[in-house]
N, C-alpha and C positions, 0 to 999 in steps of 0.2 A: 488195259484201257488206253484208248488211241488220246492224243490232245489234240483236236483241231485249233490252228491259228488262226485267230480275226488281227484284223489289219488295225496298226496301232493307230490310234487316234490321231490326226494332224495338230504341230503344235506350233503356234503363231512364229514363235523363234526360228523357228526350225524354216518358215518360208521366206523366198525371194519376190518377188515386185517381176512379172515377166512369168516366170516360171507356169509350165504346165500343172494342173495339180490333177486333172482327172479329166476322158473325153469318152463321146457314145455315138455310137448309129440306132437308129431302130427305123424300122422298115415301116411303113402304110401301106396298106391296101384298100379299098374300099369295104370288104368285111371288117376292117379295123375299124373303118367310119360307120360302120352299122352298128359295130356291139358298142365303140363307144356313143354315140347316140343313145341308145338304151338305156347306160350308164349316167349320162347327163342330162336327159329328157330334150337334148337338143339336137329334135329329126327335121331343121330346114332344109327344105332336098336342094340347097346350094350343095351339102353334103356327100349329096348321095344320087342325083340326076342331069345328068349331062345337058337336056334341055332348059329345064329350068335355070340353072347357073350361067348359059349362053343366054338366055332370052333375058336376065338382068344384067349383061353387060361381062361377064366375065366368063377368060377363056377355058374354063370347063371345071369339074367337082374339085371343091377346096378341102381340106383339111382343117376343122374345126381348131380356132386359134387356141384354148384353153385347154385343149391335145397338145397343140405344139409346144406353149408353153409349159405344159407338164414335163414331157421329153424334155425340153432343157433343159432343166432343175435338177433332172433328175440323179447325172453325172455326180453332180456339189453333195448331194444329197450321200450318193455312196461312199463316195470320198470323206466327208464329215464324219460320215459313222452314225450321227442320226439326225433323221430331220428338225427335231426340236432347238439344234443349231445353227437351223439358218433363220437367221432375225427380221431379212427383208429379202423381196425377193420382186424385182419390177422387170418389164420387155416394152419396148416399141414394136408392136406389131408393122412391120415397111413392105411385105410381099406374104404372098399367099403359100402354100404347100399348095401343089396343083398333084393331083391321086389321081393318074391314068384309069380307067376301065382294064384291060387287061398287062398291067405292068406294077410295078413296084416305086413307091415313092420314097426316097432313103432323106431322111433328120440328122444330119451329122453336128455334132455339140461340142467344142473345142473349150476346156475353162483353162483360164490365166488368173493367177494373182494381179489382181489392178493396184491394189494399196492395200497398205498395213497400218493401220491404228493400233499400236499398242495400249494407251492407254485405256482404250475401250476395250481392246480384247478380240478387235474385229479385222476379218480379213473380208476386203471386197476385192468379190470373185467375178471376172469377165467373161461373158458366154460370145462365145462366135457361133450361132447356130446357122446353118445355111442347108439349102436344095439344092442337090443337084450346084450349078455354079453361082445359085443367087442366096443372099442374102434375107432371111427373111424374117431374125428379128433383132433390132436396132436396140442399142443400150440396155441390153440385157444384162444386168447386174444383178448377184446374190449376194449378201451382207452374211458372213459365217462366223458367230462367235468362238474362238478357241483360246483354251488354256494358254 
């Protein structure tokens, strides 16, 4: 019998203020905005059509914000070990994910330790999420209970 290793729990002691503690890429494509569409019941073709999304004013199909904020989290989340650890979890939506037609749109999710409350038990976690070289969501903070 083999033992697979799972990743020890993170323990509040054990972090720095600054410190990386977990980071992610994941890729869009517009079939990404199709199934999750699907998934969310949220088919406004700002999503999903190049016309429509110009003809209200913006420069071409966006990436459904409640996508991108999922991608964020999602880094805290593995790092935690479970999600029922993370106590809060907020974003400033400040810029769109803009999903070319034929190319790839890259979520890259950078977490820091922002601060330690020990005696809550709680680590708040800093997301630097960005496109490409822009920024696109602002005070993106998860609150993560640990031992």
């Amino acid at each position: 019998m083999t033992d697979i290793a799972t990743p020890a729990t993170p323990r509040l002691a054990d972090l720095t203020v600054g410190e990386i503690v977990a980071e992610g890429t994941f890729p869009l494509t517009r079939d990404s905005l199709v199934h999750y569409a699907g998934a969310s019941g949220d088919f406004n073709p700002i999503h999903y059509r190049d016309d429509v999304a110009v003809s209200v004013g913006l420069p071409g199909v966006l990436a459904h914000g409640m996508l991108t904020m999922g991608f964020a989290v999602q880094p805290v989340v593995d790092w935690a070990g479970d999600p029922g650890r993370i106590v809060d979890y907020q974003v400033r939506f400040t810029r769109p994910v803009l999903v070319p037609a034929d190319d790839v749109a890259v979520v890259t999710v950078v977490a820091k330790v922002g601060a330690l409350d020990a005696d809550a038990g709680v680590a708040r976690i800093d997301l630097t999420v960005s496109s490409g070289e822009v920024t696109v969501l602002g005070k993106a903070q998860a609150r993560v209970r640990l031992a």
